[in-house]
LUMDO-437843 format. One record per residue: x, y, z of N, C-alpha, C in turn. Coordinates in steps of 0.1 Angstrom, whole numbers, plus 2048, in hexadecimal, padded with zeros to 3 digits. Example, Ala and Ser with C-alpha at 12.3 -4.5 7.8 and 13.67 -1.06 7.14 Angstrom:
<sites>
8847C784E87B7D384E8847DF84E/8807EA8478897F584788180084F/
</sites>
This chain:
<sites>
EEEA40207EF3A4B20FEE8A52217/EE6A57221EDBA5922AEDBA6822B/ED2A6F22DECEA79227ED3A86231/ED6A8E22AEDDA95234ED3AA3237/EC6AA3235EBFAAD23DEB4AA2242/EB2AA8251EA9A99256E98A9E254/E8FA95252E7EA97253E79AA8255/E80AAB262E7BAB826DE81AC3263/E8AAC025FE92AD2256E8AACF249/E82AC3244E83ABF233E74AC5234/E6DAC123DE61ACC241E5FAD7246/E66ADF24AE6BAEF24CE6EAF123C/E77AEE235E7BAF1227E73AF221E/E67AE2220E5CAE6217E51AF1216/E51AEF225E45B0122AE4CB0A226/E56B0B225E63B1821EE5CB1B210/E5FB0E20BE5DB101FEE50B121F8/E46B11202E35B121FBE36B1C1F9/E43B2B1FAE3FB351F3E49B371E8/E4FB2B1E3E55B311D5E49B371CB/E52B401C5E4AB471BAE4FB401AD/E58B471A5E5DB3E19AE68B3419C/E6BB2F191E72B2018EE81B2818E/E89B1F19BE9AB2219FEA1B17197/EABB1B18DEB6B0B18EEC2B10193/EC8B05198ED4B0719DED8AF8198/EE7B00191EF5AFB188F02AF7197/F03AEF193F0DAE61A1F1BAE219B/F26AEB19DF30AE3195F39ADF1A3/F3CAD019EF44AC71A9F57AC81A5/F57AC11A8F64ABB1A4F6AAAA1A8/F6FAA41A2F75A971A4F7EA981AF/F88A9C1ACF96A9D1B7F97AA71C2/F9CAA81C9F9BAB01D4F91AB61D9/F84AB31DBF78AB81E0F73AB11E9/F77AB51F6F72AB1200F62AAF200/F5CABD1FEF4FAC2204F42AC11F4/F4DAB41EBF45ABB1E0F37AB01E2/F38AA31E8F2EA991E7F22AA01EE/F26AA31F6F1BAA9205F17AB2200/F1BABA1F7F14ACB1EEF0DAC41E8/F0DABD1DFF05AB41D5EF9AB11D9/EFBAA61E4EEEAA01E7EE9AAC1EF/EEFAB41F7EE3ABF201EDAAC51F6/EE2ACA1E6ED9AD61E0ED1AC81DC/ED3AB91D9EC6AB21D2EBEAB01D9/EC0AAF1ECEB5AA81F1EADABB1F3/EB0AC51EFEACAD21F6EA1AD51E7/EA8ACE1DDEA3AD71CDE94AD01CB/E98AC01D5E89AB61D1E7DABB1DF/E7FAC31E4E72AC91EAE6BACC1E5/E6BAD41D7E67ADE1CDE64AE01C2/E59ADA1BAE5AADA1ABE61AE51A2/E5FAF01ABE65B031A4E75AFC1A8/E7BAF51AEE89AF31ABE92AE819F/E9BAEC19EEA2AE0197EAFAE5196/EB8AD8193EC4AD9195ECCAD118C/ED9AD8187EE3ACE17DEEDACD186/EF6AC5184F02ABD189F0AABD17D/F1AAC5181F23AC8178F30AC717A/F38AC2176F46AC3178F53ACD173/F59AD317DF5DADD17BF69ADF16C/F6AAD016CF77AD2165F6FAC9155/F67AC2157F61ABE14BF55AC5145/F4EACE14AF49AD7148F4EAE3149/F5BAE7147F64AF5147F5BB0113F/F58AFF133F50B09131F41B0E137/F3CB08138F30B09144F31B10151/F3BB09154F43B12162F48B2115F/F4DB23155F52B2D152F48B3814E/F40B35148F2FB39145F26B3C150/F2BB3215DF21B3816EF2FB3C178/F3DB3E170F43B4617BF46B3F185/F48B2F182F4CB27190F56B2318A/F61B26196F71B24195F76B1A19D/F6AB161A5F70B0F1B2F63AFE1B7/F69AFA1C0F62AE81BFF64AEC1CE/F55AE91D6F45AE81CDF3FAF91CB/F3AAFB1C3F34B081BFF26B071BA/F1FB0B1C1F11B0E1B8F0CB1A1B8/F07B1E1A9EFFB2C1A3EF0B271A4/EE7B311A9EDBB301ABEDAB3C1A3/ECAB36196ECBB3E18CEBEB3D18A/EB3B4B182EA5B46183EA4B42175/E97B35175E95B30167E87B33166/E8AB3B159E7CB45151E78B39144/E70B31149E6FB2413BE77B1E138/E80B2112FE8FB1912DE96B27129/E94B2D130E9EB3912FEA6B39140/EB2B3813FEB9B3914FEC0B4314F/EB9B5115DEC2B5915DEC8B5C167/ED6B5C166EE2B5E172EE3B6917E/EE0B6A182EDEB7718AEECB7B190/EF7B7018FF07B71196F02B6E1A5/EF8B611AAEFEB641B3F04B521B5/F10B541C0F15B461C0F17B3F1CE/F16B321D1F23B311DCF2BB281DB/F35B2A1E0F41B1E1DBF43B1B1EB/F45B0D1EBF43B041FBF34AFF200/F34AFC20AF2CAF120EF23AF9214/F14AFD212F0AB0621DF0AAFF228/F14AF9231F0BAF323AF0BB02247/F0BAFA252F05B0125DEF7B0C25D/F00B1B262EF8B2525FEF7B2A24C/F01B22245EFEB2923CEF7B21234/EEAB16238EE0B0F234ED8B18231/ED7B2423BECCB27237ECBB3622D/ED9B38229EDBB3A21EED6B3A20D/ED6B2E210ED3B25204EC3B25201/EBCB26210EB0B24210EA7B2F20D/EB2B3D216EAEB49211EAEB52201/EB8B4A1F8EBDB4E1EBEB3B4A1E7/EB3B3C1E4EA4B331DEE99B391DD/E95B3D1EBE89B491EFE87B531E4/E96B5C1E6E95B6B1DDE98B681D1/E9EB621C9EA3B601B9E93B5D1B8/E8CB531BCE7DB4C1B9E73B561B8/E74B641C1E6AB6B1C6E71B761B9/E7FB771B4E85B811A7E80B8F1B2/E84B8F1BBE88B9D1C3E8EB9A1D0/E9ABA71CBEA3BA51D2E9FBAC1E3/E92BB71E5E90BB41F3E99BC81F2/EA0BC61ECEA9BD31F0EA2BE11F0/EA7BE91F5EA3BF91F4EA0C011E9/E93C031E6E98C0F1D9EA6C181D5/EAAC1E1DCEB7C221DBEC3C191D9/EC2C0B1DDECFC041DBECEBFE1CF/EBFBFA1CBEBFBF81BCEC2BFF1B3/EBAC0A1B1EBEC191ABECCC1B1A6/ED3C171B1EE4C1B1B1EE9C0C1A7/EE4C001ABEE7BF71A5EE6BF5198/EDABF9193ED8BFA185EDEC02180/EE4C0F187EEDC15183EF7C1717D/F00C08183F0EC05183F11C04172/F21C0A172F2CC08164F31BFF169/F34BFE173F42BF6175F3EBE717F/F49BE017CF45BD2181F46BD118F/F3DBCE196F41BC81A6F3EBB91A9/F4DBB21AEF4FBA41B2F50BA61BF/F44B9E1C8F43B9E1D5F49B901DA/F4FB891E3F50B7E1E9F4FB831F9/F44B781FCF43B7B20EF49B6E212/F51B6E219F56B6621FF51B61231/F4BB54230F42B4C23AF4AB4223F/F49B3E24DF48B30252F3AB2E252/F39B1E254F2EB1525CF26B1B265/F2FB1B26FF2EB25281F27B32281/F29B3727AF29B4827AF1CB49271/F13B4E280F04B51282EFFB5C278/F08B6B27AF07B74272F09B72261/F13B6A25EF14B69255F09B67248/EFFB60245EF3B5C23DEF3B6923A/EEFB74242EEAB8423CEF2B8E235/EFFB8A234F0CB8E22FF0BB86220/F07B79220F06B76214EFAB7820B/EEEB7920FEE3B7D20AEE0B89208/EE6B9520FEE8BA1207EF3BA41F9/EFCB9D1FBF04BA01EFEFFB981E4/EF9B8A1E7EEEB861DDEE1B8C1D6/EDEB971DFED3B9E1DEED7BA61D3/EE4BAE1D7EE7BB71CDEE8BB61C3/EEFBAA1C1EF6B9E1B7EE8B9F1AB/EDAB9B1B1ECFB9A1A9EC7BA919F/ED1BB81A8EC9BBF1A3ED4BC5194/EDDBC0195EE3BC8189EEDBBA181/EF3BBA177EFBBB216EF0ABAE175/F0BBC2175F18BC3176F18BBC188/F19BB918DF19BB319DF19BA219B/F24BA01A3F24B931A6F22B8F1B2/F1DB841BBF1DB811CAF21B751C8/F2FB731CFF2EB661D8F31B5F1E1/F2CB581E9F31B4F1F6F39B4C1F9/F46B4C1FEF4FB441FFF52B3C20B/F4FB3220DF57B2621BF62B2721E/F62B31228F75B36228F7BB2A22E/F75B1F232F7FB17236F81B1022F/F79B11223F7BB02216F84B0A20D/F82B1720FF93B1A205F9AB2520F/FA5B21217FACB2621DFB3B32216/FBBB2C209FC2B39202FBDB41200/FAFB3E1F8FA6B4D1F7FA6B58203/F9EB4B20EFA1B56219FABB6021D/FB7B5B21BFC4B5E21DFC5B6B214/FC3B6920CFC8B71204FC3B7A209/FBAB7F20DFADB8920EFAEB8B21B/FB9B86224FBBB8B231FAEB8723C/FA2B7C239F9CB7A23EF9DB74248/FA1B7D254F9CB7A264F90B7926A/F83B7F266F78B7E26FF6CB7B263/F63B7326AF56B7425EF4BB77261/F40B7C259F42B7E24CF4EB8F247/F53B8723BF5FB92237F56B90225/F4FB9F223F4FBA2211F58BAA20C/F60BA3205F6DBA81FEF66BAD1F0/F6ABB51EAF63BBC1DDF6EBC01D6/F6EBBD1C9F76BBD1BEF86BBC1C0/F87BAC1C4F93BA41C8F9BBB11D1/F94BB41DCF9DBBD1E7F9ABC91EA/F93BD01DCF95BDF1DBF8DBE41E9/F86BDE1ECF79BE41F5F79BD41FF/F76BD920CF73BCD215F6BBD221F/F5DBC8222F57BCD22DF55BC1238/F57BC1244F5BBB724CF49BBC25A/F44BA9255F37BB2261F29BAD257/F23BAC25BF13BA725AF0FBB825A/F14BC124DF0CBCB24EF02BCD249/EFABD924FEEDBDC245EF3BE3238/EEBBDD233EE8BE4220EEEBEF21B/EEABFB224EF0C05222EFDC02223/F03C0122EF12C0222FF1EBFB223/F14BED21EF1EBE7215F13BEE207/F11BF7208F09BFE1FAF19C0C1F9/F1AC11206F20C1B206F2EC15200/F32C0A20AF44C05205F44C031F5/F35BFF1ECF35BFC1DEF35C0A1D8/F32C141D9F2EC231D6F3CC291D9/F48C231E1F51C291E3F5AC271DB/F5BC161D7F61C101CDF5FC1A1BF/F51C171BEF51C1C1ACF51C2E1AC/F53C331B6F56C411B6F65C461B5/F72C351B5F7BC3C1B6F82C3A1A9/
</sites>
């Protein structure tokens, strides 16, 4: 099978990565049946994880590895959790994406890698402060096309978040690889972060503040 990032990006990626800090794994759950986009997830995160000694990666099946999945919060084929590994200690930070990084949201993938590796999320004193704060649970999903330029920064903030507190989940979602979801969620434009299955929605590549404020409105009510 021929490689699906060519010479010119595999060397952009590696100069990326001459600044990993610590060791990232990323957990890959596929599926057998109905997965279009699960081969092409596969080999992008192998040929992307072998730039890098600080990376590594497992290959898992959603339905024969159920508990595992259940353990990184992947409900859906293809899904990957990017998690930092402290020796043989792996910790989760919640953040995930379910579908295929390709397009703009490559560089997604490249950006997460970056911050899980560097274990700072980059965010505001104040937005941390408030994060470490949290009682209550917040489930983010941003919802991405391919296409959609803005989008990467819609996901890397709710990932960001995702890294500074427990209670916070972030994840990716390829609105076109699961239509219902989308649907459900009334998703017409992207990026759309839907927060705790509907309660809160913010639609827009906003700054930090703005989607700090719609989370502060949530847990205020």
């Amino acid at each position: 099978m021929p490689n699906l990032l060519d010479d010119k990006i595999t060397q952009q990626i590696r100069e990326a990565f001459e600044g990993l800090k610590e060791p990232v794994h990323i957990f890959f759950f596929g599926q057998k049946q109905n997965c279009e986009y699960c081969d092409d997830t596969r080999q992008l995160l192998e040929e992307v994880t072998a730039l890098s000694p600080k990376l590594s990666l497992s290959v898992h099946d959603l339905d024969a590895d159920a508990e595992l999945a259940r353990q990184y919060r992947a409900d859906k084929a293809p899904t990957f959790v990017l998690t930092a590994k402290n020796g043989e200690e792996i910790v989760d930070y919640g953040l995930r994406f379910a579908g295929i990084p390709a397009g703009h949201e490559f560089s997604t993938l490249i950006h997460d890698i970056l911050m899980v590796s560097s274990r700072d999320s980059g965010l505001s004193q104040q937005t941390r402060d408030f994060l470490k704060s949290l009682t209550k649970p917040i489930h983010m999903q941003v919802f991405v096309t391919p296409t959609c330029p803005y989008c990467p920064r819609a996901v890397v903030l709710a990932h960001s978040m995702a890294m500074e507190s427990p209670l916070v989940q972030a994840e990716g979602v390829e609105a076109t690889e699961f239509p219902e979801l989308a649907n459900r969620f009334n998703v017409h434009g992207v990026p759309q972060t839907t927060i705790n299955d509907g309660a809160g929605t913010v639609v827009g590549a906003v700054p930090e503040a703005n989607l700090l404020a719609e989370i502060q409105r949530l847990v205020a009510a």
